[in-house]
VEXDREN-2710 file (C-alpha; in Angstrom, 1 decimal):
% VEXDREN-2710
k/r/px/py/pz
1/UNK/0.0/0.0/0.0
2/UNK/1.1/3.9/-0.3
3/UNK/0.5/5.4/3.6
4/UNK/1.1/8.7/4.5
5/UNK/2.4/8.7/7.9
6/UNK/2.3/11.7/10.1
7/UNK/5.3/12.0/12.8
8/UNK/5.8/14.9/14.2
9/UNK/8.3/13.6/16.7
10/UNK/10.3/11.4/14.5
11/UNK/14.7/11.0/15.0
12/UNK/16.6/8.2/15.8
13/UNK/18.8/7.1/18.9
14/UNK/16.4/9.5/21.2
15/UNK/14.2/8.4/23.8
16/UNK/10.3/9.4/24.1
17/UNK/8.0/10.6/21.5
18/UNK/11.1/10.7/19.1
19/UNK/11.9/7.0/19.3
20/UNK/8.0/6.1/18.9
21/UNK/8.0/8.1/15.2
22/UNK/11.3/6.3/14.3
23/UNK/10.4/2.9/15.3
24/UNK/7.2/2.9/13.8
25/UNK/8.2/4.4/10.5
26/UNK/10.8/1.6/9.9
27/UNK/8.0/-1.5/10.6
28/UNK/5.2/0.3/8.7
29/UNK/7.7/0.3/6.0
30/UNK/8.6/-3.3/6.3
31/UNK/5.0/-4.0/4.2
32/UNK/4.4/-0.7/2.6
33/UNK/5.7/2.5/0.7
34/UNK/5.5/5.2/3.2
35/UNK/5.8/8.9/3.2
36/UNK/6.4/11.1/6.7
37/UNK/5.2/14.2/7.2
38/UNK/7.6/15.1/9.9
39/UNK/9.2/18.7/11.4
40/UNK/12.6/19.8/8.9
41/UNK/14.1/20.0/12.3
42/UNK/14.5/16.2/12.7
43/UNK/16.3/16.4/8.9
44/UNK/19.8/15.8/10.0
45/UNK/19.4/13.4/12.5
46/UNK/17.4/11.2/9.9
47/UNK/19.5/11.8/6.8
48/UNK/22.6/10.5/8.9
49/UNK/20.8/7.7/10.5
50/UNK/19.8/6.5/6.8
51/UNK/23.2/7.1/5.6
52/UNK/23.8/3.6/8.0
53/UNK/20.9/1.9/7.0
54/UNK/18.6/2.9/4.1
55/UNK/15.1/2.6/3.9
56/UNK/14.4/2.9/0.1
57/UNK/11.1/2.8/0.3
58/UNK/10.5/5.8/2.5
59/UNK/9.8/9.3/1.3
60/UNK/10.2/11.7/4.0
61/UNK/8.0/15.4/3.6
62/UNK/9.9/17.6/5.9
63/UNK/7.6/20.6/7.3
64/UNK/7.8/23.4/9.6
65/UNK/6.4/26.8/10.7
66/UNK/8.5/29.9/10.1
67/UNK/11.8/30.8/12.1
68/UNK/10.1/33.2/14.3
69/UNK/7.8/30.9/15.5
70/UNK/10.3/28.8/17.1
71/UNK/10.5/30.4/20.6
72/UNK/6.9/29.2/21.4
73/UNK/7.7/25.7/21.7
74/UNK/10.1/26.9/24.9
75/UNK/6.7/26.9/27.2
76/UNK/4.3/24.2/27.4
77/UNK/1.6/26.4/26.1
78/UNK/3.3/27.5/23.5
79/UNK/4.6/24.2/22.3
80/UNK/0.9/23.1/21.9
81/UNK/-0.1/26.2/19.6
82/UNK/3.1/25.9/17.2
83/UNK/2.1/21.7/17.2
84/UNK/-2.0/22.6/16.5
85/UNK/-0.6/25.1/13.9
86/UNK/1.9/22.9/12.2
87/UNK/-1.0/20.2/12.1
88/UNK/-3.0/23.1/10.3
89/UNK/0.3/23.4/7.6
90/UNK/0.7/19.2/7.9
91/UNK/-2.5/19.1/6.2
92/UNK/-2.1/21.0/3.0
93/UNK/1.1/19.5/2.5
94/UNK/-0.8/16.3/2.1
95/UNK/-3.2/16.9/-0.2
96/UNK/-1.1/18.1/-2.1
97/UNK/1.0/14.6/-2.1
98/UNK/-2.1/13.3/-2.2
99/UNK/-3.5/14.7/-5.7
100/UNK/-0.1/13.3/-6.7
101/UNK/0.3/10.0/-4.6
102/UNK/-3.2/8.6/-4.0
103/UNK/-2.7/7.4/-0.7
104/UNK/-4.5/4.2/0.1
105/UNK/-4.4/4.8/3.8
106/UNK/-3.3/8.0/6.4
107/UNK/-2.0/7.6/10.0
108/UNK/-1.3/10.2/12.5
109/UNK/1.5/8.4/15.2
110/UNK/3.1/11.4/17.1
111/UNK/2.0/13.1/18.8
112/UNK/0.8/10.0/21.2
113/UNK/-1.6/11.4/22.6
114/UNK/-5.4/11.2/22.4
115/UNK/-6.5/14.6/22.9
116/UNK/-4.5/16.7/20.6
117/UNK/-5.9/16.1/16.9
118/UNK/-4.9/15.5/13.3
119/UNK/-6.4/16.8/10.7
120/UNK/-5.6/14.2/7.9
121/UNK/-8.9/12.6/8.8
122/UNK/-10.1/15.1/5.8
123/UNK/-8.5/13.2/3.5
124/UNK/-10.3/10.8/1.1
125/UNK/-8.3/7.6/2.6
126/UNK/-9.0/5.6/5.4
127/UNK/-7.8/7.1/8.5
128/UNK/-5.9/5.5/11.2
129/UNK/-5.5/7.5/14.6
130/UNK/-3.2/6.3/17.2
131/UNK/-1.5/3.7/19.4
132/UNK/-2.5/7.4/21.2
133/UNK/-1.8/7.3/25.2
134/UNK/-2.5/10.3/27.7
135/UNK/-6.2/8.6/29.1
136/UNK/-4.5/7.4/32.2
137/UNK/-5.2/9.5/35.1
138/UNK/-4.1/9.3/39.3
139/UNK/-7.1/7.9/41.4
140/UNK/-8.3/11.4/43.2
141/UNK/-7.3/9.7/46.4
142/UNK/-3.6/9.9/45.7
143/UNK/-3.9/13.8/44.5
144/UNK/-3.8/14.5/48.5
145/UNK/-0.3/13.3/48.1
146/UNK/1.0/15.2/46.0
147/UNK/3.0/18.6/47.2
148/UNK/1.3/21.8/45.6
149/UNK/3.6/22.2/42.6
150/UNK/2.1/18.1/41.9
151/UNK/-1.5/19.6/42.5
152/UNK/-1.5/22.2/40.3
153/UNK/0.4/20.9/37.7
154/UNK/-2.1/17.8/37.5
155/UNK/-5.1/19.7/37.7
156/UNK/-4.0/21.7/34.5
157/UNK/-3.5/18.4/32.6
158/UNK/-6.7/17.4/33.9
159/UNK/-8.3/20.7/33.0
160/UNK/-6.5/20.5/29.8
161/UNK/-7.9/17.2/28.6
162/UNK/-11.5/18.6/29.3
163/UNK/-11.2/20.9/27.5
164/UNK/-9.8/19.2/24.9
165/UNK/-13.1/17.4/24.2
166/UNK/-14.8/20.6/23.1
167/UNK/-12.6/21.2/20.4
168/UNK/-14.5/20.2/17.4
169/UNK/-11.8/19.1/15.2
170/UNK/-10.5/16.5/17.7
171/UNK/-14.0/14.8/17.6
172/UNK/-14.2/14.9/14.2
173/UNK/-10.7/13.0/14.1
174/UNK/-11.4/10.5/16.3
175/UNK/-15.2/10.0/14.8
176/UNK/-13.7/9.9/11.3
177/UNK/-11.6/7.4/12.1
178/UNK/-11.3/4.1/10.7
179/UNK/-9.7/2.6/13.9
180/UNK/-8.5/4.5/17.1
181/UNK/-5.6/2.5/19.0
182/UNK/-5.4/3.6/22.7
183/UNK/-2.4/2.2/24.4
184/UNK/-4.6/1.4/27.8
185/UNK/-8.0/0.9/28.3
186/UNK/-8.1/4.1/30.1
187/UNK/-7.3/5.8/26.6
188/UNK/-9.1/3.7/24.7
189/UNK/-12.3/4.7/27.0
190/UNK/-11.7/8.2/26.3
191/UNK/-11.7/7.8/22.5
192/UNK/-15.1/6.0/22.7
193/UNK/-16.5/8.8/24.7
194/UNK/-15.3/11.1/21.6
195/UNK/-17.8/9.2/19.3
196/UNK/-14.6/6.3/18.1
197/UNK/-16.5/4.0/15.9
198/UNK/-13.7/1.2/16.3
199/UNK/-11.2/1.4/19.3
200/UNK/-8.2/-0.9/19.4
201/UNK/-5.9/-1.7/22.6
202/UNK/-2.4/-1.7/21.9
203/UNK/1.0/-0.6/23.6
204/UNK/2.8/2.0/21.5
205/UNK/6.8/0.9/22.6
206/UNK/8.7/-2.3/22.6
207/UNK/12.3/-3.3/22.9
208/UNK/14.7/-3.0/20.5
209/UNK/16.5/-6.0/19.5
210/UNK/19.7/-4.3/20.4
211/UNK/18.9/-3.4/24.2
212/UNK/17.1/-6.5/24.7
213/UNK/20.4/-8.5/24.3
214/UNK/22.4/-6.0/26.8
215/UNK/20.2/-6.2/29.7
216/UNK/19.0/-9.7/29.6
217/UNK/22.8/-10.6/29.7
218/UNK/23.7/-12.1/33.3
219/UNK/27.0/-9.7/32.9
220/UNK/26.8/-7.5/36.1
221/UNK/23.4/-9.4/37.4
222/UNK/23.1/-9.0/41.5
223/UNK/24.1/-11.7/43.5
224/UNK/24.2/-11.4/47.4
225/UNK/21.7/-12.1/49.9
226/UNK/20.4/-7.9/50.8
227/UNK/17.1/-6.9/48.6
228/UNK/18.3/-4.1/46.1
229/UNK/15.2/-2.3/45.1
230/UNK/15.3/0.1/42.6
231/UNK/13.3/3.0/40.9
232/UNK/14.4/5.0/37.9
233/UNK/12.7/7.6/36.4
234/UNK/13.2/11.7/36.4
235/UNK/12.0/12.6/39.9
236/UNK/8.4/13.8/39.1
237/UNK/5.3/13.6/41.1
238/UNK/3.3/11.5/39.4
239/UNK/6.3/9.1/39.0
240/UNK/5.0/7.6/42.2
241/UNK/8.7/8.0/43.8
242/UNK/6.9/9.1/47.3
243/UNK/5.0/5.9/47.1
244/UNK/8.8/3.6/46.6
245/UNK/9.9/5.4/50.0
246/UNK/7.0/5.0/51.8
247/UNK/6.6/1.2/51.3
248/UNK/10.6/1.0/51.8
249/UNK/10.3/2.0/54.5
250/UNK/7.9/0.0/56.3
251/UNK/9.4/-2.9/54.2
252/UNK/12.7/-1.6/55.8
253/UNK/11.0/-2.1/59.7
254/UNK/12.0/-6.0/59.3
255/UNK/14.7/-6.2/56.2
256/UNK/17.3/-3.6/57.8
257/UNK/19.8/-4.6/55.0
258/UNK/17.7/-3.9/52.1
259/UNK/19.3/-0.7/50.4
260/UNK/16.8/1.9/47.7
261/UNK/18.6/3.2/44.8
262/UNK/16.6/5.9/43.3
263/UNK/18.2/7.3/40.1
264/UNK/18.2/9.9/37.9
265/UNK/16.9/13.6/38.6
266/UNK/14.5/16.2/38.8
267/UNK/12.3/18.8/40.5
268/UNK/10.9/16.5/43.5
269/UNK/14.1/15.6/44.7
270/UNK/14.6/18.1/47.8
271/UNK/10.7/16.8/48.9
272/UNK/11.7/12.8/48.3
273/UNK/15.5/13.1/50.2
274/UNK/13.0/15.3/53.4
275/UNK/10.7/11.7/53.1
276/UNK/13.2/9.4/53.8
277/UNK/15.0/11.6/56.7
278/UNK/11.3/11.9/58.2
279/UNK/10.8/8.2/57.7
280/UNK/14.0/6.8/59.3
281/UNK/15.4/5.3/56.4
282/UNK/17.9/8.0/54.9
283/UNK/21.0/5.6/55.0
284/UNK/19.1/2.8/53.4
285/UNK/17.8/5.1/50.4
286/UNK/20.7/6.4/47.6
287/UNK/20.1/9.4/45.2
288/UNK/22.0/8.5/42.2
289/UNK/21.1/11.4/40.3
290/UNK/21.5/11.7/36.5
291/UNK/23.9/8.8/35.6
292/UNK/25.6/10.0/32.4
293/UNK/24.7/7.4/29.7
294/UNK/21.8/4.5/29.6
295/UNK/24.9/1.9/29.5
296/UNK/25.5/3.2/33.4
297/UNK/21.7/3.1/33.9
298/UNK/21.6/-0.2/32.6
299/UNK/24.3/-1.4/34.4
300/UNK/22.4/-0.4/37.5
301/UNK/19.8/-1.9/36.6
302/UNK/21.2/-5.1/36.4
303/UNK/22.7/-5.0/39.9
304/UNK/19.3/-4.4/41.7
305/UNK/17.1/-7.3/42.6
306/UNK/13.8/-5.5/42.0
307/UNK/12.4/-2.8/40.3
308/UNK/9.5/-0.4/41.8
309/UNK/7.4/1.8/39.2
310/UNK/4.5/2.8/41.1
311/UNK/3.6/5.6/38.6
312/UNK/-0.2/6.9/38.8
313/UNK/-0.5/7.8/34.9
314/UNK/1.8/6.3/32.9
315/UNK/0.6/5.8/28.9
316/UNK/3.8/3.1/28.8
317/UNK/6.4/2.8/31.2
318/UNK/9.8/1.7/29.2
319/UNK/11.2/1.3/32.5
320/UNK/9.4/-1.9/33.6
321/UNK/10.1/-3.4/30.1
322/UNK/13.9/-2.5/30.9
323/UNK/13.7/-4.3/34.4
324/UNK/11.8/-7.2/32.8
325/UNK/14.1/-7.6/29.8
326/UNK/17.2/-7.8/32.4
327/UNK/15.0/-10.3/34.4
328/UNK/13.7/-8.1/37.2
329/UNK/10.2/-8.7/38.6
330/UNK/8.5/-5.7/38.8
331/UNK/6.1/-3.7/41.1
332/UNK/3.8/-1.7/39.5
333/UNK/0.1/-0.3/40.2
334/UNK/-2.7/-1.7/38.2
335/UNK/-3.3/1.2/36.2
336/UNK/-2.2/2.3/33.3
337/UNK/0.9/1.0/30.3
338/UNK/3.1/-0.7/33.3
339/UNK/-0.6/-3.0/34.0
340/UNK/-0.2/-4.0/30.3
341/UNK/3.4/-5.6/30.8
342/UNK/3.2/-7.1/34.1
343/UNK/1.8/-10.5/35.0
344/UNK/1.5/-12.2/37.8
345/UNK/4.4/-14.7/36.5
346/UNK/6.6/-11.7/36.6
347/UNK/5.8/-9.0/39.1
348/UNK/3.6/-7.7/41.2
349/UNK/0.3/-5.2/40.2
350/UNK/-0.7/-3.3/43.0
351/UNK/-4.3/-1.9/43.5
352/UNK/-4.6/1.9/43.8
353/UNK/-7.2/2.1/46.0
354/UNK/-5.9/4.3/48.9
355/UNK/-2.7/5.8/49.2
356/UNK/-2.4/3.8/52.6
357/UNK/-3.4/0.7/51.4
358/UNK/-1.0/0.7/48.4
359/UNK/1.6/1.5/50.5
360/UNK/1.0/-1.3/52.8
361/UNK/0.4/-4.3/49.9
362/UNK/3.5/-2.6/48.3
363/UNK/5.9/-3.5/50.8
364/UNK/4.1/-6.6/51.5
365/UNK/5.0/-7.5/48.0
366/UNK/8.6/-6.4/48.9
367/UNK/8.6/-8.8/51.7
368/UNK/8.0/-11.8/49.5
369/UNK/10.4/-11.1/46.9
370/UNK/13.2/-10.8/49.8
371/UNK/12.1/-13.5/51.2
372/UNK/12.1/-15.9/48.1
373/UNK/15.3/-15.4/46.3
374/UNK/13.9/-18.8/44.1
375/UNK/10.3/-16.7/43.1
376/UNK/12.8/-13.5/42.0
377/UNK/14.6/-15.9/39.7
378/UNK/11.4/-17.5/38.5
379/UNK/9.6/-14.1/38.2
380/UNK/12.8/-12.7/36.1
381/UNK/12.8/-15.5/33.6
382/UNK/9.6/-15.2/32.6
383/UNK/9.5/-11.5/32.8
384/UNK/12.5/-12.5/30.1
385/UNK/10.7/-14.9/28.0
386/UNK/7.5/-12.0/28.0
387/UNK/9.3/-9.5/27.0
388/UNK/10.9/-11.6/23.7
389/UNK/7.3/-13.4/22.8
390/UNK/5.2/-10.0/23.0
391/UNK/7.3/-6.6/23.1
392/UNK/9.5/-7.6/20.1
393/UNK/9.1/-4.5/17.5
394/UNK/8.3/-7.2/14.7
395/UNK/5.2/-7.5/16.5
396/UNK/4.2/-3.8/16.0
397/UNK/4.8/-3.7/11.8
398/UNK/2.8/-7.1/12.1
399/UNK/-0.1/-5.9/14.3
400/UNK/-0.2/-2.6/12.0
401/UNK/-0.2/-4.0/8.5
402/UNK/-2.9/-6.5/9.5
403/UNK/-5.3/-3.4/10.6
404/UNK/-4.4/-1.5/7.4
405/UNK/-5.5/-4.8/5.0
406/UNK/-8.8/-5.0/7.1
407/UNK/-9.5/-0.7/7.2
408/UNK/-8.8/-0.5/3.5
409/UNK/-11.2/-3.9/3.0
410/UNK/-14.0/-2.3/4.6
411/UNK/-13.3/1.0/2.8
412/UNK/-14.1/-1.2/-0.1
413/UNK/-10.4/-0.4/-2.0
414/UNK/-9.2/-3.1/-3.8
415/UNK/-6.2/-5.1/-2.3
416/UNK/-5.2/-8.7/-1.6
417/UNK/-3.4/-9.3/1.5
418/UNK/-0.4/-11.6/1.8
419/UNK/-1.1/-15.1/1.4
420/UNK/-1.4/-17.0/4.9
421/UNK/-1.2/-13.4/7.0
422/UNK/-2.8/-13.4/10.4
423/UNK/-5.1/-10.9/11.4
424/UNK/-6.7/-9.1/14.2
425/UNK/-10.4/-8.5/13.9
426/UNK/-11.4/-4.9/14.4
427/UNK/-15.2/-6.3/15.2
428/UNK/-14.8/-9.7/16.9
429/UNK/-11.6/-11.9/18.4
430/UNK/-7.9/-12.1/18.3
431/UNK/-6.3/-14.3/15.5
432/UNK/-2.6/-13.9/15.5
433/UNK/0.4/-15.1/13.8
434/UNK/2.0/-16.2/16.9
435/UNK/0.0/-17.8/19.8
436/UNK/-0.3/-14.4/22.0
437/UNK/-0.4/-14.7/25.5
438/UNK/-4.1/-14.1/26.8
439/UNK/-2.6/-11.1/29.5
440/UNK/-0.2/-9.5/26.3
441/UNK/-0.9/-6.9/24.0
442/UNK/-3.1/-6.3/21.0
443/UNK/-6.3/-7.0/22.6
444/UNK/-9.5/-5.3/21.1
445/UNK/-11.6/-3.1/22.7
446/UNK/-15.2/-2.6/21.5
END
């Protein structure tokens, strides 16, 4: 087929939004001839990356607003006008490759999330919108947690997303489209309550092959008797980090050798460092900070016993598919991307009910692990074997060309699919090439 793919955020070897364009250009083009309507600033970063490996049959439409708009993507606000705007400029840009082109389907990836719009839904093709995220939101019982600066930030982004579902033109994107993919249920909720006719669930991220084969490498694996828990993440409130030190530290009242690395950075770090002081456990709990490149993160990683990711609305989580990929069981809340990845073969999902109560079952599930070196080694192997069977990018060009065959067959367009291709109903069950685990991803959500 000829798709026109719209990534905003699209460069290679970055994390984030970036990394989600890249990786999903290069398996749509496994099947198809694509072109990207990306920004002109991602130009050099591409053109380098595909001086190392082509991909002949992408076209890439580079696109931006004029110079002297650049200096309102330095605020948050700002960013979002000069993205609605470039949108606005995204779209004539394609019809006019269309008249040319003839697109058999259109697809709007980045950004990933479900309540800022695209507007190549006006396009004659079939329209795909998403894997789309930003749906997940903190039970209101944890909000009294939160210091002010967490408060008022998350009642913006709350206020933000309301608001968001008056704007006309992200209804009519979502209505219009053939499929929506939310990457949690929580998203994919939200794009049935903006009139989606068909809503799949599916996770936007996998592992590439090349960090898969560094972390699950027993090179540098923990071995000693003391629990090493760990949390990485930048130090944000919603990250949940208050919630690790809390349920260290009653976890800490009858394992006084356990240690809590907490690394990387950011703006809560004074409040969490004034936690653990307050909580008795400063001299258990380590700050690594920033650590200068992922090969000293993963290295870290690797030396810890456990990872905890309580985060309260996280579209994805790469972290826990990190921890599981170095064979790491995993505690995580219920909620949100992180609930997609963890079993309970390999981890621990924690109900986030009340901030008390997830504290206590939190460190509870700490217990255990210390407890039962054998059920850490059992949980990390198949947190391995999960993480090769169902968050392999292969998976994501497969899933993808399977709904393009079936949007462009019900648009009534002529074209024969592969001989012997799986598929995944957008209407009915889950027929897959490989034998999916019942808990993995690609499930559909009607």
């Amino acid at each position: 087929m000829k798709v026109l793919l719209s990534a905003y955020a699209c460069e290679p070897d970055k994390g984030s939004e970036p990394a989600v364009g890249w990786q999903w250009v290069q398996q749509i083009a496994r099947f198809h001839d694509v072109w990207v309507i990306t920004r002109a600033n991602n130009r050099g970063a591409i053109d380098a990356a595909l001086r190392e490996r082509p991909l002949p049959n992408v076209q890439w439409i580079y696109t931006d607003l004029p110079a002297w708009t650049q200096f309102w993507k330095k605020r948050e606000v700002g960013l979002h006008l000069y993205y609605y705007l470039w949108q606005v400029l995204a779209y004539f840009r394609a019809r006019t490759h269309y008249r040319q082109i003839r697109f058999d389907v259109t697809h709007h990836v980045t950004f990933g999330k479900y309540w800022v719009p695209s507007l190549l839904w006006l396009l004659p093709p079939p329209f795909v919108f998403g894997p789309v995220g930003g749906g997940e939101k903190p039970p209101f019982a944890f909000w009294s947690d939160y210091g002010m600066r967490g408060k008022i930030i998350d009642g913006i982004r709350y206020l933000t997303q309301r608001a968001a579902h008056a704007d006309p033109f992200l209804r009519l994107a979502v209505a219009r489209a053939a499929v929506a993919i939310g990457v949690t249920e929580q998203t994919a909720a939200e794009l049935r309550k903006l009139g989606a006719k068909r809503v799949l669930v599916h996770p936007q991220w996998a592992m590439p092959e090349r960090d898969f084969l560094r972390l699950s490498s027993r090179e540098g694996s923990s071995a000693g008797n003391r629990l090493r828990v760990i949390s990485i993440g930048r130090l944000l409130h919603w990250k949940g980090f208050h919630l690790t030190i809390r349920a260290f530290a009653e976890f800490y009242q009858s394992h006084h050798d356990a240690e809590l690395w907490i690394v990387s950075d950011g703006p809560e770090r004074g409040r969490l460092e004034q936690l653990a002081r307050s909580l008795g456990v400063a001299e258990a709990v380590v700050f690594s900070g920033h650590l200068p490149t992922l090969a000293d993160v993963y290295r870290k990683l690797k030396e810890s016993d456990v990872l905890v990711h309580p985060a309260l609305h996280e579209a994805f989580g790469n972290v826990c598919l990190e921890a599981m990929a170095a064979g790491k069981p995993v505690i995580c809340l219920d909620i949100g991307g992180p609930a997609m990845q963890v079993t309970e073969s390999t981890g621990f999902k924690i109900a986030a009910t009340t901030v008390a109560q997830t504290v206590h079952e939190m460190a509870e599930a700490l217990s255990v692990l210390a407890d039962d070196p054998e059920l850490r080694e059992e949980m990390g192997r198949a947190a391995v074997l999960r993480v090769r069977r169902d968050f392999q990018w292969d998976r994501k060009g497969d899933f993808m060309a399977d709904v393009y065959r079936q949007v462009v067959a019900q648009s009534g367009i002529p074209y024969a699919p592969a001989a012997g291709s799986g598929a995944q109903s957008l209407t009915g069950d889950v027929v897959q090439r490989r034998t999916p685990d019942p808990t993995g991803p690609g499930t559909v959500a009607q």
